[in-house]
C-alpha positions in Angstrom: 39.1 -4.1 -44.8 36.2 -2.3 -44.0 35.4 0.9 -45.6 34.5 3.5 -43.4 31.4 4.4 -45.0 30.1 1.0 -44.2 31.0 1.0 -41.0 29.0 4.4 -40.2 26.8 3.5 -41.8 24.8 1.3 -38.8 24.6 4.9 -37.2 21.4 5.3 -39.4 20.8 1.6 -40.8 17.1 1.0 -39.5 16.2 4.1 -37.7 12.6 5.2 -37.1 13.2 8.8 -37.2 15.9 11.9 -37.9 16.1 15.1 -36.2 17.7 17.9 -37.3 18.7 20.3 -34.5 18.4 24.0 -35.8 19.1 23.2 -39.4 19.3 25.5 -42.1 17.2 26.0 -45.2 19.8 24.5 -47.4 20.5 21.2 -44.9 16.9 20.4 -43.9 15.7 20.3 -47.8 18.7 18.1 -48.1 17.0 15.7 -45.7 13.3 16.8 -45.8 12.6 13.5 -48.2 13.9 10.8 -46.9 12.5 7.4 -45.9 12.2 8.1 -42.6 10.4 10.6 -41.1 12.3 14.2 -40.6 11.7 15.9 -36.9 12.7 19.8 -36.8 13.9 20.8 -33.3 14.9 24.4 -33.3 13.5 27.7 -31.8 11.6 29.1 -34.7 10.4 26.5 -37.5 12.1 28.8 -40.3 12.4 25.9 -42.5 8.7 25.1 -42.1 9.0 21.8 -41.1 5.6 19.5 -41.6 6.9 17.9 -38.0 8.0 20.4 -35.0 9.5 20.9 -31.7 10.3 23.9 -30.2 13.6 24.6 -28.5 13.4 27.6 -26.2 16.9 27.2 -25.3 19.8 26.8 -27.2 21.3 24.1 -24.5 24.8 24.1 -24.6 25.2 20.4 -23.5 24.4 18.0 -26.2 23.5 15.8 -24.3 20.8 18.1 -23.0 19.5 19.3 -26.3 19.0 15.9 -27.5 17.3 15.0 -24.2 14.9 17.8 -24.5 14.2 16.6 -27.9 13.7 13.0 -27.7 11.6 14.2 -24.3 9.1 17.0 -26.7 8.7 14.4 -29.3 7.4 12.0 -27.0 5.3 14.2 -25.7 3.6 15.0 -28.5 3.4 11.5 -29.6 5.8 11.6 -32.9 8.0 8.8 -31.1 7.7 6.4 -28.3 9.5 3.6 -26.5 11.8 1.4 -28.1 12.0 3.8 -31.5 15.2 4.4 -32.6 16.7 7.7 -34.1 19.3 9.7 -35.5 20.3 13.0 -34.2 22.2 15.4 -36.2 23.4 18.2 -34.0 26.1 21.1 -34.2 29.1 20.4 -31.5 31.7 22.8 -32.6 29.3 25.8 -33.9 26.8 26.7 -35.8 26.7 23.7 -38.8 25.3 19.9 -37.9 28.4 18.1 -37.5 27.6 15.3 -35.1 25.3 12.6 -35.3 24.2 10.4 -32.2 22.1 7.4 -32.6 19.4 7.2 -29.7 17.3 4.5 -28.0 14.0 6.5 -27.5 13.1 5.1 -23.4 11.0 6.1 -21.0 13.5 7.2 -18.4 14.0 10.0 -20.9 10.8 11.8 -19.6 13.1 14.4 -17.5 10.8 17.2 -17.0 12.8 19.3 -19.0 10.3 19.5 -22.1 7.5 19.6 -19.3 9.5 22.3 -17.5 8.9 24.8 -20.7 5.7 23.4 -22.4 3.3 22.7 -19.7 4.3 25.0 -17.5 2.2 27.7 -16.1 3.5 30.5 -16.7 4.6 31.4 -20.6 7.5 29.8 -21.8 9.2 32.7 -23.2 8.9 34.0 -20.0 10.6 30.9 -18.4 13.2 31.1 -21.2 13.8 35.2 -21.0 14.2 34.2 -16.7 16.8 31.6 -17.2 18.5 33.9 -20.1 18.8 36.6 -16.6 20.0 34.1 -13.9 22.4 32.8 -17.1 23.8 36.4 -17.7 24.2 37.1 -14.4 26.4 33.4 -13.7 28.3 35.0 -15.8 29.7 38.8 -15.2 27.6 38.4 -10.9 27.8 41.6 -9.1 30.6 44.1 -10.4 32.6 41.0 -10.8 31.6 39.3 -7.5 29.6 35.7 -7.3 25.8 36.5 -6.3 23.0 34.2 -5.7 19.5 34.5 -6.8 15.8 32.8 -6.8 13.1 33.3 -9.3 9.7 32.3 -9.2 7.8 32.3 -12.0 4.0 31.6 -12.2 1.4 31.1 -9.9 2.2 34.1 -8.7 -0.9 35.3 -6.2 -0.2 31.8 -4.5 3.4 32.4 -3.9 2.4 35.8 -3.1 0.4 34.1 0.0 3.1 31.6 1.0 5.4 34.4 1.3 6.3 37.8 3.0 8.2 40.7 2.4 11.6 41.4 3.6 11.9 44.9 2.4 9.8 47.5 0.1 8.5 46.2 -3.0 10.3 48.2 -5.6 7.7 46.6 -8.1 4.3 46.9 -6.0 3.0 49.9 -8.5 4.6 48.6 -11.5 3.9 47.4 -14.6 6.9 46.2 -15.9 7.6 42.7 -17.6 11.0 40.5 -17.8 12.5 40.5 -21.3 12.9 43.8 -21.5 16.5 45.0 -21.7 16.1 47.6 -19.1 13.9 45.6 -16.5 16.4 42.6 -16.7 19.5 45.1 -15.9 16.9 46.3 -12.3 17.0 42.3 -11.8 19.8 42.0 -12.1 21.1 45.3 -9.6 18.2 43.9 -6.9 19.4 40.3 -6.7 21.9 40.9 -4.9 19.4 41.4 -2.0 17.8 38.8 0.2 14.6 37.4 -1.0 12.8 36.1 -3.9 12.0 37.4 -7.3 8.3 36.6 -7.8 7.1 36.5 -11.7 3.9 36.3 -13.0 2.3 33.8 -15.6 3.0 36.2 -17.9 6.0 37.9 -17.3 5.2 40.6 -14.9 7.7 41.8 -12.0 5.4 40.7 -9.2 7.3 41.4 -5.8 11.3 40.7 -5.3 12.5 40.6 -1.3 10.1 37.9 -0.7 10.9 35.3 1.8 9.3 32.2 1.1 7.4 30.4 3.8 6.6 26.7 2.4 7.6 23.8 4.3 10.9 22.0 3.1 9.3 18.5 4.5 9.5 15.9 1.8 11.6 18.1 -0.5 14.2 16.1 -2.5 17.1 18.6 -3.8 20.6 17.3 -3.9 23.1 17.4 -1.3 25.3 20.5 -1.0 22.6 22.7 -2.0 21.3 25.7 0.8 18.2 27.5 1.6 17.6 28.9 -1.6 17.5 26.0 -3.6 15.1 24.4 -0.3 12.7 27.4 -0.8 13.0 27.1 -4.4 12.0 23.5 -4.4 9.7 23.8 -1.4 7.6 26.3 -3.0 7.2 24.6 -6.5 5.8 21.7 -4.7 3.0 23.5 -2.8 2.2 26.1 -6.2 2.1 25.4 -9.9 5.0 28.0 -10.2 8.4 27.4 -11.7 12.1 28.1 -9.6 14.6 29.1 -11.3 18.0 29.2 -9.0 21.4 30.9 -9.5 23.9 29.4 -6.7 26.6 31.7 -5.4 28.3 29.2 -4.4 29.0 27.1 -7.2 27.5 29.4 -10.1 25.3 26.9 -11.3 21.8 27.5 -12.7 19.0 25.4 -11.5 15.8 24.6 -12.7 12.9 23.6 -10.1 9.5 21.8 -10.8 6.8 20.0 -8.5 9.3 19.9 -5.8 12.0 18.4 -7.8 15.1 19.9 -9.6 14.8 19.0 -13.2 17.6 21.0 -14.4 21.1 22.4 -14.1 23.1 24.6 -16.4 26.7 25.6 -16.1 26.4 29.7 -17.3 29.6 29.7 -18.4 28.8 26.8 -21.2 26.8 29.5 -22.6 
């Protein structure tokens, strides 16, 4: 009989690489010198990793988190095709419990890593955006579903492909999303017609905009309204990012270059 060490053991018999999602001081020195080389994937590098990726989100799906890791170490050429890694992640809370061994492809280039790092606008600004439309998933509008649409960088171009519904409540502003207090306003106006337009670097541009881009050619899954057909619409005519809370279905989705390139269940989170 075969002992069960053995047996796990071809989860990590020749692999080219390990990453360690969020690890802690104590588990990544643990690792840190092994014959293969260690890949940190985590919001801060608190362990000061020699090799890095940052993860602006906590994704809630593993399978998401692992995606978006594979995807930012390709990118910055620490892996490529055909490699073959181990990922330990945390499934049931806050310690690495789980590890999945991965097949590095090239179908694995999502957009997600794209969707924060090459981006226009900041990506804490994309992060503290989707951290909104996630909150308000959650708790919508004194305890009623609401839809909203964000569009973040880019913004004098958006400006120009769009027009105002209503009085901009932001035109003489100077106030920035992230902040506890401006994300509560966001949160209050969404559940008015219109678009939220964002700058490059966080700024409240406009909200009650109604976009104007043509949805010809636009891609965006079946099911989906106007709001995710102006999101995608004007992603593909600007550099800007649309970020998408249905009030229909509740779900959060990510828009990039026309194309949806991600979708998160708030209530995962």
């Amino acid at each position: 009989m075969a002992a069960l060490s053995e047996l796990l053991g071809d989860l990590v018999a020749d692999v080219d690489g390990l990453f360690l999602f969020t690890p802690s001081h104590s588990h990544y020195e643990q690792f840190a010198e092994t014959d293969v080389p260690t890949v940190v994937i985590a919001p801060e590098n608190t362990v000061e990793a020699e090799t890095f990726v940052e993860l602006p989100l906590q994704f809630q799906n593993v399978k998401d988190r692992i995606r978006f890791g594979v995807e930012g170490a390709m990118e910055q050429s620490i892996v490529e095709a055909g490699d073959t890694i181990a990922c330990n992640v945390g499934v049931f809370g806050g310690d690495l419990d789980s590890l999945v061994r991965v097949r590095v492809d090239e179908n694995m280039r999502s957009g997600i890593y794209d969707l924060f790092a090459n981006s226009r606008a900041d990506p804490g600004v994309i992060r503290d955006v989707f951290e909104v439309a996630i909150e308000l998933g959650k708790k919508g509008q004194k305890g009623e579903p609401v839809g909203a649409l964000f569009i973040v960088g880019d913004a004098g171009k958006v400006m120009n492909k769009s027009r105002p519904l209503s009085y901009n409540p932001f035109e003489k502003s100077h106030v920035y999303v992230g902040d506890p207090i401006v994300n509560v306003m966001l949160k209050e106006f969404s559940r008015l017609d219109g678009a939220f337009v964002i700058s490059d670097s966080g700024k409240i541009v406009s909200a009650y905009r109604y976009l104007e881009p043509s949805a010809e050619g636009v891609d965006i899954p079946k099911g989906l309204g106007a709001r995710h057909m102006a999101g995608g619409a004007i992603t593909r005519d600007t550099n800007a990012t649309a970020i998408v809370l249905s009030e229909s279905d509740g779900l959060v989705r990510a828009f990039k270059g026309g194309k949806m390139i991600l979708e998160i269940d708030p209530e995962a989170y």
